[in-house]
N, C-alpha and C positions, 0 to 999 in steps of 0.2 A: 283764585288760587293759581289757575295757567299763567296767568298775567305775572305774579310773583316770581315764580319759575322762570317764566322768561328772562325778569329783569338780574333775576340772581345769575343766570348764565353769563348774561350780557357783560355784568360787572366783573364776572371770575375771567372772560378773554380778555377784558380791559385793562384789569388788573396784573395781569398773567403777560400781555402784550409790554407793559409801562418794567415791569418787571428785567424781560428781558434783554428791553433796552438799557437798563442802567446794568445789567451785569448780572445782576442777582440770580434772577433763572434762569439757564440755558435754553435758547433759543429751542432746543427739537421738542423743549416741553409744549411752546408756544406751536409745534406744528402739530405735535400730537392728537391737541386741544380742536386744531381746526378743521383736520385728515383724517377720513377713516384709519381703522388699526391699517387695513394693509393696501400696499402702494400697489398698481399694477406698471407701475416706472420700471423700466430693466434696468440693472445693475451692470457697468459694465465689471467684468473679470480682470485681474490686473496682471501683468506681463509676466507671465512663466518663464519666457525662456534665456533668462539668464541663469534658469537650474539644468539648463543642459552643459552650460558651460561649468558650473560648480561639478555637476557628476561626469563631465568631460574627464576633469583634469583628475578628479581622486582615482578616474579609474588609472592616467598616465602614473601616478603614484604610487598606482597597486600593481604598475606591470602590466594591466589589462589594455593594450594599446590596441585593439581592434576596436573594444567597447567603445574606446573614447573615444576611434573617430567618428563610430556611429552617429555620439554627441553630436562632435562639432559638424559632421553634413547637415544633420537636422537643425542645429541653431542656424545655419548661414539658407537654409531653407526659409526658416521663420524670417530672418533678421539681414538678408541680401545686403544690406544697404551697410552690415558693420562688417569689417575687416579682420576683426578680432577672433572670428571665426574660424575664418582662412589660415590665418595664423597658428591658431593654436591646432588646426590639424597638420600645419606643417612640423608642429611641434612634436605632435606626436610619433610623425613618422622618423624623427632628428632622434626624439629622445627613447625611441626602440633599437636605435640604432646605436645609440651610446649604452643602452641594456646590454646588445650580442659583444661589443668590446668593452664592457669592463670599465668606462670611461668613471662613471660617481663610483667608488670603488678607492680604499686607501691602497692598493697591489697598482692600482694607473696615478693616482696622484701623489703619490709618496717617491715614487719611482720620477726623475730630473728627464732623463731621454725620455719617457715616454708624455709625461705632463707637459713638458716642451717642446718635445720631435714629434708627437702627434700617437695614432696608432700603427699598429703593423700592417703593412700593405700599400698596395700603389695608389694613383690616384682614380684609375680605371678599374681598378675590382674592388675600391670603396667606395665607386660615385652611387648618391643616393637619388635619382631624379625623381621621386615621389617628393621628397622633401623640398627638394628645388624648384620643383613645378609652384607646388603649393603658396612657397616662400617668396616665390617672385610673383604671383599671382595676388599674396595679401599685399605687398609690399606695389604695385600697381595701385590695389584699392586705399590703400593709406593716403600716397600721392596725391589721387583725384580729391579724397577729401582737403585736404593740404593746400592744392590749389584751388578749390571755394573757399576754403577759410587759413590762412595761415595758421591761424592759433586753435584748431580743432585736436580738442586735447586725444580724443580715441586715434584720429591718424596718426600724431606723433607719440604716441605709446605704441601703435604697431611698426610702426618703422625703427623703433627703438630695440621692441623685439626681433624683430626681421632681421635685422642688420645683425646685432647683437647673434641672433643664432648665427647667423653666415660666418661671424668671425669667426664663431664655434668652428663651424664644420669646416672651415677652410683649414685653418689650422690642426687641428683634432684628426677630422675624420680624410682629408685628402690631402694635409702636410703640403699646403703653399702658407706657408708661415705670414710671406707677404703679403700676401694677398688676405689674410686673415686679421694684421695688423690696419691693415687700412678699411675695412668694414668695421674693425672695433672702435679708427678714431668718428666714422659716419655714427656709431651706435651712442658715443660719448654725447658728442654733439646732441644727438635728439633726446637720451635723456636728460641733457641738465634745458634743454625748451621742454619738456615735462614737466622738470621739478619747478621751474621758474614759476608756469603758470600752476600749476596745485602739487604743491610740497606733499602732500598725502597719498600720491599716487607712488606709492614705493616698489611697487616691483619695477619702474624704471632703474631703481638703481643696481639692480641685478647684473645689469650691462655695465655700468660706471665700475659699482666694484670688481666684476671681475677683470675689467678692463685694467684699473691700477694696480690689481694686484696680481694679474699674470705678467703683465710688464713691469714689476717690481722683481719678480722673480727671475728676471730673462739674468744672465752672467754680463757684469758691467759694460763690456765692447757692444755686446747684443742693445743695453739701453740706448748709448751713445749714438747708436747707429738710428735708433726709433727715436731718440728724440730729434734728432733733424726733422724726423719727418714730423714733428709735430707732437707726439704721445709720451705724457710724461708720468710713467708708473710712480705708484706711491704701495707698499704690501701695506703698511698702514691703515695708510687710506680707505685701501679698497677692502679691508677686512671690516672698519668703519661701516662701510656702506653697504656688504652684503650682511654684516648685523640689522644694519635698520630694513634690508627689507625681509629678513629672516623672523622680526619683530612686528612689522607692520605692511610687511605687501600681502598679497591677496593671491590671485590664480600660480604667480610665482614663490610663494613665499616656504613651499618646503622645501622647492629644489633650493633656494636661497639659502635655508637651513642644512642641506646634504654640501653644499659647497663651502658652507662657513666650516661645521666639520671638520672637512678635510682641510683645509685650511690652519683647523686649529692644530692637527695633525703634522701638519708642515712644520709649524711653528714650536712642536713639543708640547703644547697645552693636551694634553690626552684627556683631564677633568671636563674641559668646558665641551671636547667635540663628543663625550659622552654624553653630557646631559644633550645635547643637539639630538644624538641618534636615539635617544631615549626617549624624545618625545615624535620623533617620527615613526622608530618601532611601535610606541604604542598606538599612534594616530593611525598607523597604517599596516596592523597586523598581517597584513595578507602579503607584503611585500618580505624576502626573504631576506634581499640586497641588508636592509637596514640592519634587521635581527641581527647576518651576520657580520656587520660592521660594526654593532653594539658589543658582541661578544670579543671580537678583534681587538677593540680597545679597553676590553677588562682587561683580556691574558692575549697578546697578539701570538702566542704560541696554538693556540684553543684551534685554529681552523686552516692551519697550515693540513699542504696534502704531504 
């Protein structure tokens, strides 16, 4: 009888083996069959900490910009060796700063001198050097990777951002217009080597479109003069591009959606930058800016002081 038993075992691995090779039964049945129930193999745990950067930016979103930088020290803690890190706490300290003046806001983008003259103030009681520290610091680690690899898609996504903010802040927040125009054509430049090597990484185009479409906005002399230097705004264009990454980018993709917006605002579309703040309001209930930008473009009377 033992003898039987045996050979019926024999035959149900054989079976069971011949099986999985043609397809039919998945293989882990075939391991089942030949492993105790339980493995003392360790499992490795799989990489967290790209959720510091996910809860980095929602908190930049919700105005909570200490939380976030919590984030991003603790990712660049885990993750040294990514840049993106670095960046994105420069970000945070850029985009608190664009919170105290009003910058995402239809009272600063609607308004000609101040979307194109920048904000109020000099450029010694608006210098941000946290921001700049940070922002020169990622923008050193992008490089390095850059120079082992040319085509190392995270360094030229943070140089892209890097740049791209600095245009921001030059212009914006310390009103060297120039100096702001030629960090935008560096930001142009690395993201379309982004999009070349993977077209899916859309919040590079955060930079392109804003780039065409603040320079579509410039008064005709003002273009003439920047296209010498090279930059050729399209409003277009660039409303193009911060829709796709308003649509499909990732850690940028709401600001993407606060600038399309305002943009549509510019433009007199009041429906479309509705539904925008609509989904931001609700993505991001704890954020006030949005509510009353929502409300702004029901009855723009509603939140006048």
């Amino acid at each position: 009888m033992q003898r039987i038993i045996r050979k019926y075992s024999s035959t149900l691995l054989l079976t069971a083996s011949v099986a999985a090779t043609l397809g039919i039964l998945p293989s882990a049945t075939l391991a089942q069959s030949q492993s105790p129930a339980k493995s003392s193999t360790p499992v490795m745990e799989a990489d967290t900490s790209a959720k510091l950067l996910e809860s980095g930016y929602r908190h930049l979103y919700e105005l909570n910009f200490e939380a976030g930088r919590k984030d991003f020290v603790a990712y660049q803690k885990v993750r040294p060796d990514d840049p993106l890190g670095k960046v994105s706490e420069a970000a945070s300290y850029l985009f608190e700063q664009f919170n105290q003046k009003g910058v995402l806001t239809s009272e600063f983008f609607l308004n000609d001198d101040k979307f194109l003259g920048g904000v109020e103030g000099s450029a010694a009681t608006n210098k941000n050097a946290a921001f700049v520290g940070a922002n020169n610091a990622a923008r050193e680690q992008a490089k390095a990777r850059i120079k082992a690899n040319p085509k190392d898609l995270q360094g030229l996504l943070v140089l892209t951002i890097a740049d791209g903010m600095e245009s921001d802040y030059d212009a914006l927040i310390i009103r060297k217009q120039l100096d702001g125009l030629t960090m935008m054509r560096h930001a142009e430049a690395e993201a379309n080597a982004v999009l070349a090597i993977d077209p899916n990484e859309q919040d590079a185009n955060v930079a392109l479109g804003m780039s065409n479409y603040v320079i579509g906005c410039l008064p005709s002399y003002k273009r003439m003069f920047v296209w010498f230097g090279g930059l050729h705004g399209d409003r277009t264009r660039g409303m193009e591009q911060m829709r796709s990454a308003a649509e499909h980018g990732h850690y940028l993709q709401p600001f993407a959606k606060v600038m399309l917006a305002l943009a549509y605002e510019r433009e007199h579309k009041p429906e479309r930058a509705k539904e925008l703040f609509l989904e931001l309001a609700t993505q991001f209930p704890d954020n006030p800016v949005f509510a009353r930008e929502l409300a702004l473009v029901n009855n723009p009377s509603c939140c006048k002081n």
